[in-house]
C-alpha positions as a Markdown table, in Angstrom:
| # | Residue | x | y | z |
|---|---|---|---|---|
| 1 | Unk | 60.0 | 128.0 | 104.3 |
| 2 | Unk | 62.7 | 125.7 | 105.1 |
| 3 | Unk | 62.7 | 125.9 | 109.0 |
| 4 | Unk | 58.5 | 126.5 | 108.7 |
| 5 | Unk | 58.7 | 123.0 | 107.5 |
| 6 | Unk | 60.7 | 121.2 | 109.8 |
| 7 | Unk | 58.8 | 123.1 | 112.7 |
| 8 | Unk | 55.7 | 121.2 | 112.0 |
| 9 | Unk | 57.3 | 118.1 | 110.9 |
| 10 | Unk | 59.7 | 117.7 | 113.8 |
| 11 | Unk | 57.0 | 117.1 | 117.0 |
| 12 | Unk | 55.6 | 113.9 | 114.7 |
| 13 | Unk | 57.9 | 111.8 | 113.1 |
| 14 | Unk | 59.9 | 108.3 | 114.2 |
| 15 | Unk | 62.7 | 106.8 | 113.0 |
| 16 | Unk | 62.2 | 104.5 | 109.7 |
| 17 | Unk | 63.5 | 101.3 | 112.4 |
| 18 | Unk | 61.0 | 102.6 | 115.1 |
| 19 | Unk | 58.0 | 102.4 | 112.5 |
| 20 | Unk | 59.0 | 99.0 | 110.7 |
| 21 | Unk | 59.5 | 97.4 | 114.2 |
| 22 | Unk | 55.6 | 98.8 | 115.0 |
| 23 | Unk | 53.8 | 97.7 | 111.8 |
| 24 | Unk | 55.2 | 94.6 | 112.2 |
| 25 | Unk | 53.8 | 93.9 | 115.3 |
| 26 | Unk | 50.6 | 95.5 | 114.2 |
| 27 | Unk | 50.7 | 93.3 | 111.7 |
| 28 | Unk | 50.6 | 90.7 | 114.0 |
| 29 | Unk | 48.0 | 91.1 | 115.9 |
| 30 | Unk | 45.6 | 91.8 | 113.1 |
| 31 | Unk | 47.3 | 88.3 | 111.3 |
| 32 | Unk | 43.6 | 87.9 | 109.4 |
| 33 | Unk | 43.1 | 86.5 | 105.5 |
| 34 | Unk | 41.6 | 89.9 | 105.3 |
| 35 | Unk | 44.5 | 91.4 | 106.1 |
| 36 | Unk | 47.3 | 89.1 | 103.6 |
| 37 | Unk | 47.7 | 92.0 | 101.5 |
| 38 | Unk | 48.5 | 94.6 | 104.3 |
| 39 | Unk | 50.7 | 91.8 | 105.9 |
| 40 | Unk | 52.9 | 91.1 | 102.8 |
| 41 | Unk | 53.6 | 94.8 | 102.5 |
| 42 | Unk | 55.3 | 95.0 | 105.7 |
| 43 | Unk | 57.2 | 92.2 | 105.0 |
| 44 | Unk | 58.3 | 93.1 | 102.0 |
| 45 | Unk | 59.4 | 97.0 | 103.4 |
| 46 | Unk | 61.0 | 95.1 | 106.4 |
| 47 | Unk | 62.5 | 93.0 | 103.9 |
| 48 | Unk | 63.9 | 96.2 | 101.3 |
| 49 | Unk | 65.0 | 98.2 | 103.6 |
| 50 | Unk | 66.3 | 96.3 | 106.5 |
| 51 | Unk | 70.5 | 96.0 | 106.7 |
| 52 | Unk | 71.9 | 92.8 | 108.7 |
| 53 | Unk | 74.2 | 93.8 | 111.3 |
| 54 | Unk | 77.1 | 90.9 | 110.1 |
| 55 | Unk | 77.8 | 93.3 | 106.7 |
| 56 | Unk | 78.9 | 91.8 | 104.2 |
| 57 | Unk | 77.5 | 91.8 | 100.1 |
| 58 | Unk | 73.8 | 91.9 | 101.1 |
| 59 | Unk | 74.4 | 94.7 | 103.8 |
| 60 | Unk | 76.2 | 96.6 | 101.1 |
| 61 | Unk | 73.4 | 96.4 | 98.7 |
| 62 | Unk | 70.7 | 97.2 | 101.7 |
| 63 | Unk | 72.7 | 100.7 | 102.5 |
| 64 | Unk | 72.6 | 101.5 | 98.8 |
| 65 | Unk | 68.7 | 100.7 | 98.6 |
| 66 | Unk | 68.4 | 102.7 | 101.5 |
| 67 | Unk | 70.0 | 105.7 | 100.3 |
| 68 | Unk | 68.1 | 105.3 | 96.8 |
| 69 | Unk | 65.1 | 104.3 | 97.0 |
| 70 | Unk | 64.3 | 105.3 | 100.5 |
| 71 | Unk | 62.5 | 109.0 | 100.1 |
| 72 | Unk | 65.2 | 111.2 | 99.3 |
| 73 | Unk | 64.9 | 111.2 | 95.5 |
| 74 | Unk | 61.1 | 110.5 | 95.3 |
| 75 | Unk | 60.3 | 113.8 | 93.6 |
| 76 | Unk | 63.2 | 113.9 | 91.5 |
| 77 | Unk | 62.1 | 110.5 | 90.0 |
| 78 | Unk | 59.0 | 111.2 | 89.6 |
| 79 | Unk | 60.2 | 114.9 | 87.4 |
| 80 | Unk | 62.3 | 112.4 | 85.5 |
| 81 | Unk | 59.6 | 110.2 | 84.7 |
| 82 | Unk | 61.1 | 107.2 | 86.4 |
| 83 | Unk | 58.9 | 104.6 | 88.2 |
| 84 | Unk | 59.0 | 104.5 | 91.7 |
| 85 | Unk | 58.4 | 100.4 | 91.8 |
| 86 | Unk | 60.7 | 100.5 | 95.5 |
| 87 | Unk | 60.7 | 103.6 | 96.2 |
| 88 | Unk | 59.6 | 104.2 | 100.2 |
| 89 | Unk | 56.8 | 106.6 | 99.7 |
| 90 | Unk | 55.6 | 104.5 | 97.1 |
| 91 | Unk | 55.5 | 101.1 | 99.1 |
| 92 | Unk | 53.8 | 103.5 | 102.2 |
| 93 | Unk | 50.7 | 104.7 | 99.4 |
| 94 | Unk | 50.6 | 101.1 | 98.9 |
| 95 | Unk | 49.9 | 100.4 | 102.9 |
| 96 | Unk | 47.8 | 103.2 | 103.0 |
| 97 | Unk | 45.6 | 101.8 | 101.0 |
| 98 | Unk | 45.7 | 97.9 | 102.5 |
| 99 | Unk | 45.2 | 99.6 | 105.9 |
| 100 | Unk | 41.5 | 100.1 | 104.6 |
| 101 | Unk | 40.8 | 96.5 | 105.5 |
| 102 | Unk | 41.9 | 97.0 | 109.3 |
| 103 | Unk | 39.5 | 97.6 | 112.2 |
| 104 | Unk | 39.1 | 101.2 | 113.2 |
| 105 | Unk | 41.5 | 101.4 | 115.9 |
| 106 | Unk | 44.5 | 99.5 | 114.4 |
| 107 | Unk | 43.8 | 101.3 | 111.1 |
| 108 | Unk | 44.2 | 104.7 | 112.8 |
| 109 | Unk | 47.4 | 103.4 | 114.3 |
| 110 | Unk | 48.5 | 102.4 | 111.0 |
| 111 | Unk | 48.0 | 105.8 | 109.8 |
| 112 | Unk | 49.7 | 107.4 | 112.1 |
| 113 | Unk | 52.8 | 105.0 | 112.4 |
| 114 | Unk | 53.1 | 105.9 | 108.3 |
| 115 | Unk | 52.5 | 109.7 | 109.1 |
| 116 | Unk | 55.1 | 109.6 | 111.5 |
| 117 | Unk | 57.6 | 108.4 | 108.8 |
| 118 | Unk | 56.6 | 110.2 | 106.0 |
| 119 | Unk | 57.3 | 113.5 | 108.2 |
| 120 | Unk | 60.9 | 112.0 | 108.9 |
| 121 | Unk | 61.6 | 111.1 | 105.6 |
| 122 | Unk | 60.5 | 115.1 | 105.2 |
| 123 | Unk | 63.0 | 116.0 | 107.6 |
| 124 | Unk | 65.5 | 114.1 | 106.3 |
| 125 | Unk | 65.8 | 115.9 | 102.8 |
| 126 | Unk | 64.9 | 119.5 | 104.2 |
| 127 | Unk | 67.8 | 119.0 | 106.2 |
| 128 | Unk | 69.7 | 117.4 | 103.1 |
| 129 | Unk | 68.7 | 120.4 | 101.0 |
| 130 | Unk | 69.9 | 122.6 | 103.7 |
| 131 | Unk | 73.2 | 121.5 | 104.1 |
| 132 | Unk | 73.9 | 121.5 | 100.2 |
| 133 | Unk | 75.9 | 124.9 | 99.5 |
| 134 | Unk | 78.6 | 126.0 | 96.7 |
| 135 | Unk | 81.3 | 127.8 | 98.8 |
| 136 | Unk | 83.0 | 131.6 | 97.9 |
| 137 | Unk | 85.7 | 129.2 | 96.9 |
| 138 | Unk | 83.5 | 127.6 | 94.3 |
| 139 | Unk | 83.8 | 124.1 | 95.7 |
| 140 | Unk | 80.7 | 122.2 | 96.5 |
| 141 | Unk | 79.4 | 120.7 | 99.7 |
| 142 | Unk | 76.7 | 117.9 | 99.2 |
| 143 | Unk | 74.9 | 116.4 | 102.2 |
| 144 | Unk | 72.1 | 112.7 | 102.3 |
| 145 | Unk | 70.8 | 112.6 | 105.6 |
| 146 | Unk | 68.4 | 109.3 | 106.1 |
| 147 | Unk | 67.6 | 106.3 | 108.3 |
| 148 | Unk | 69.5 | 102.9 | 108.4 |
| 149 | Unk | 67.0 | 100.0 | 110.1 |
| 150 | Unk | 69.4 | 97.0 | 111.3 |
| 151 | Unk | 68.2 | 93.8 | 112.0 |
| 152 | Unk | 69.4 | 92.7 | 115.7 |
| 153 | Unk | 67.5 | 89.2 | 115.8 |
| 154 | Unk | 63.8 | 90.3 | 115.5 |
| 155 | Unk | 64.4 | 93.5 | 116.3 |
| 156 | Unk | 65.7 | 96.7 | 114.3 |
| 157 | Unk | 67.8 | 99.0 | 115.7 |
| 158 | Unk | 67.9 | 102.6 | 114.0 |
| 159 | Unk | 70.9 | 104.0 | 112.3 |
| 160 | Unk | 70.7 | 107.6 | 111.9 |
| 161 | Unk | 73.1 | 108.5 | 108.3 |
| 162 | Unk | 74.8 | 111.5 | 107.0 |
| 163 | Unk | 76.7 | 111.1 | 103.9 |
| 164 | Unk | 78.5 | 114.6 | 102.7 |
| 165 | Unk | 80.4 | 115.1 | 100.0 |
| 166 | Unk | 83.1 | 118.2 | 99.8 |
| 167 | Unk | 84.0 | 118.8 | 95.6 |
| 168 | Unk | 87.0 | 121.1 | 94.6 |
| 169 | Unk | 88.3 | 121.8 | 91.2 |
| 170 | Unk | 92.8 | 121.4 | 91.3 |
| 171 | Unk | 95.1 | 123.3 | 89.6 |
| 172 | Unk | 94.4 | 120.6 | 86.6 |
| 173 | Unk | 90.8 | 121.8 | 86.6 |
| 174 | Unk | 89.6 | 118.5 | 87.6 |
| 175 | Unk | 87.7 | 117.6 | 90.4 |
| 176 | Unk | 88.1 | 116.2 | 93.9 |
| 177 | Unk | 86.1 | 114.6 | 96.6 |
| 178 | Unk | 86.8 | 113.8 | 99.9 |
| 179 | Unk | 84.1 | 111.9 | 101.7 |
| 180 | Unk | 83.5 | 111.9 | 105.5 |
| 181 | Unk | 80.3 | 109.6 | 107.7 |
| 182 | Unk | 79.5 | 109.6 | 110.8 |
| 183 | Unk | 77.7 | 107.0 | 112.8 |
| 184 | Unk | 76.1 | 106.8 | 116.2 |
| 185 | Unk | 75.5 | 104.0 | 118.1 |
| 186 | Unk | 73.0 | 103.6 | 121.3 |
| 187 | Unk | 73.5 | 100.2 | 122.8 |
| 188 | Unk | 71.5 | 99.5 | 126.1 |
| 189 | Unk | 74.6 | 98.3 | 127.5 |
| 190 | Unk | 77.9 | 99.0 | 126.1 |
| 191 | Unk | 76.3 | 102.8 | 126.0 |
| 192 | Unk | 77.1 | 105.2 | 122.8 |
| 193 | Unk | 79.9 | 104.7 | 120.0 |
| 194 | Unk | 80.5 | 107.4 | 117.7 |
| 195 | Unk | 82.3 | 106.3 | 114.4 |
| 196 | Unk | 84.0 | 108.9 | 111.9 |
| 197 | Unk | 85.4 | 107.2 | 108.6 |
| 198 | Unk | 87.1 | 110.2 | 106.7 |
| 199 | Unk | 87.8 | 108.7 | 102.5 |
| 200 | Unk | 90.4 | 111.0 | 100.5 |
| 201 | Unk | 92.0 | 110.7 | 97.2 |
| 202 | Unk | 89.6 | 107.6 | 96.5 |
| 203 | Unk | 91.6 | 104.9 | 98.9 |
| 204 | Unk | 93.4 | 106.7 | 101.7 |
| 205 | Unk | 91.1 | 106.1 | 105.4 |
| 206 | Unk | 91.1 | 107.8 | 108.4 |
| 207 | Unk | 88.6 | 106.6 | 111.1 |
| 208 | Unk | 88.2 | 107.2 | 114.5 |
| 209 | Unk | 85.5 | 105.9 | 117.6 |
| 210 | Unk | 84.5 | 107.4 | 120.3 |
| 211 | Unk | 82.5 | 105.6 | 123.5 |
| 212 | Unk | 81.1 | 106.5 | 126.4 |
| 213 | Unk | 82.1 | 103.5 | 128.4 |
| 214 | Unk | 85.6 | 103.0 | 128.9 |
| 215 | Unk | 85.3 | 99.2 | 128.7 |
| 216 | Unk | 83.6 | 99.4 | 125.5 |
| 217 | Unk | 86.7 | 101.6 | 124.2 |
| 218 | Unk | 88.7 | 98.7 | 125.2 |
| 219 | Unk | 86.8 | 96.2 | 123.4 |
| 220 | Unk | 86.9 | 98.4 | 120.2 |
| 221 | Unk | 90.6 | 98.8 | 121.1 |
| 222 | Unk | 90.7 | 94.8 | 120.2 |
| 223 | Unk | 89.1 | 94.3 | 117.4 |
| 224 | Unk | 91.0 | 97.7 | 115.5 |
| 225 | Unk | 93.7 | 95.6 | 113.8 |
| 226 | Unk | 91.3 | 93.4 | 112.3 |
| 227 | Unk | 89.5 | 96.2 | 110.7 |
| 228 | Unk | 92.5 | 97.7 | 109.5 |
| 229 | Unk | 93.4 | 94.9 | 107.8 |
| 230 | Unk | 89.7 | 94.0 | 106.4 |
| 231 | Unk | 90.6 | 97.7 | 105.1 |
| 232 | Unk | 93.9 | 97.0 | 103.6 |
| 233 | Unk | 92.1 | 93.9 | 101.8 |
| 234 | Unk | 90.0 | 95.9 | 99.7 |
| 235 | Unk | 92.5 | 98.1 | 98.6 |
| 236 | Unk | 92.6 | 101.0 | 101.4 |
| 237 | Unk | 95.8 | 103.2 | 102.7 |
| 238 | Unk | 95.0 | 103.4 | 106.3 |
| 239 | Unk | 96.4 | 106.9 | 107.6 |
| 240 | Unk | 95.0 | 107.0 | 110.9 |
| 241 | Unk | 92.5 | 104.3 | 112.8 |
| 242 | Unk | 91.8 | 104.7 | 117.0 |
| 243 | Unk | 89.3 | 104.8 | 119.3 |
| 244 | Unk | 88.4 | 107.0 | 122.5 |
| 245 | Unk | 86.6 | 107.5 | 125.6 |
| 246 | Unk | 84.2 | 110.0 | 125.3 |
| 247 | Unk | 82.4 | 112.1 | 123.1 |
| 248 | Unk | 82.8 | 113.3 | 119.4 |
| 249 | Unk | 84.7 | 116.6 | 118.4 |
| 250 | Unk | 82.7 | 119.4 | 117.3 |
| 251 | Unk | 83.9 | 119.6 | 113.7 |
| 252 | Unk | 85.8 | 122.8 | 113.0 |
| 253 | Unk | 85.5 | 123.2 | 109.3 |
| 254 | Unk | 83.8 | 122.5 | 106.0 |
| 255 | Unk | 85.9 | 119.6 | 105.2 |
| 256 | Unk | 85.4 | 117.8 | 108.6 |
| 257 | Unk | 81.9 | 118.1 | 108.1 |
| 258 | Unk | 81.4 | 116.3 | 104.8 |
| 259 | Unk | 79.7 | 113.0 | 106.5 |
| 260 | Unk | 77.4 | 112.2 | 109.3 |
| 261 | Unk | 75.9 | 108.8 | 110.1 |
| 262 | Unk | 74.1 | 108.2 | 113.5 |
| 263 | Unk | 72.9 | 104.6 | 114.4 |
């Protein structure tokens, strides 16, 4: 049912950056009193949902807006009875209704652009639900798989995340998580970077880049020690922190599978 699913999903679907980046220009070119409503709608999912590249506290809160309120959990909300005010499918019922007020063609575009993303926001928690499995072991592996739009200028750039989470009861019968994501960079010039940020036993870091351009390796190469110590600032033991030319590892195991973030 699972794999039927994604079959027909998969051919028609963008990235949540892709479609923001379109409905904004379509919004736009169709800038008409008529259209206010529409207009404010895209602003305000651009404005929700977007994450600004410099970090910091308002990036922070972005990536958590993202990974609550952008589609995963819609259904399990709605079984709990909890409003879906922010929600992503709720904001794209919203547009589908404002996009009554557009001319034919645009309108059609509209739909389509919000198909698109409704079908990757689909994908997104099939292949969340697919990935979630209690091992022979009895621990538990748990797997968030969404978009991340950054805002480059006007522009925003898509961030593909994984976030897993690996579970095991100790000898104390209490549980532990270790926590592993994954993000991918495609920049037009400085090519791909890879980035693997493994969290154990709460504090204790281990991350690791990989680029496909050796003189982007050595640019990460210089600004490493900084971001060790940002890490050690907020508290983190760092056991391990480089970067490499080439292409990410195939992971081997459960464990090194717990997190993966593309961008």
């Amino acid at each position: 049912m699972i794999s039927e699913t994604l079959r027909e999903v998969l051919p028609n679907q963008q990235p949540l950056a892709n479609v923001l980046n379109q409905l904004n220009t379509l919004g736009k070119q169709n800038n008409k009193p008529e259209n206010s409503n529409l207009n404010r709608l895209v602003s305000s999912l651009i404005s929700l949902y977007s994450v600004p590249a410099e970090g910091g506290k308002e990036a922070s809160q972005s990536v958590q807006r993202n990974i609550q309120e952008g589609g995963l959990f819609s259904e399990r909300q709605l079984l709990n009875n909890k409003p879906l005010t922010q929600d992503l499918k709720a904001q794209l019922g919203q547009l589908l209704n404002a996009a009554d007020s557009l001319p034919e063609q645009p309108r059609q575009q509209m739909l389509d652009l919000i198909k698109s993303l409704l079908n990757r926001v689909t994908q997104n928690q099939l292949e969340s639900l697919q990935q979630n499995r209690t091992n022979p072991d009895g621990s538990l592996e748990r797997v968030f798989t969404l978009d991340l739009p950054v805002r480059q200028g006007q522009q925003l750039d898509n961030v593909e995340l994984k976030i897993s989470e690996y579970r095991r009861e100790d000898s104390e019968q209490e549980w532990q998580s270790s926590w592993k994501v994954r993000l991918h960079f495609n920049l037009e010039q400085q090519g791909t970077v890879d980035a693997e940020v493994l969290l154990q036993q709460d504090n204790e870091v281990t991350a690791q880049f990989w680029c496909s351009h050796p003189s982007t390796t050595r640019l990460l190469n210089d600004k490493l020690s900084g971001f060790n110590q940002h890490l050690q600032e907020q508290g983190f033991i760092i056991n391990n922190l480089n970067c490499h030319t080439g292409k990410t590892p195939t992971a081997k195991n459960q464990v090194q599978q717990l997190i993966d973030i593309s961008t």
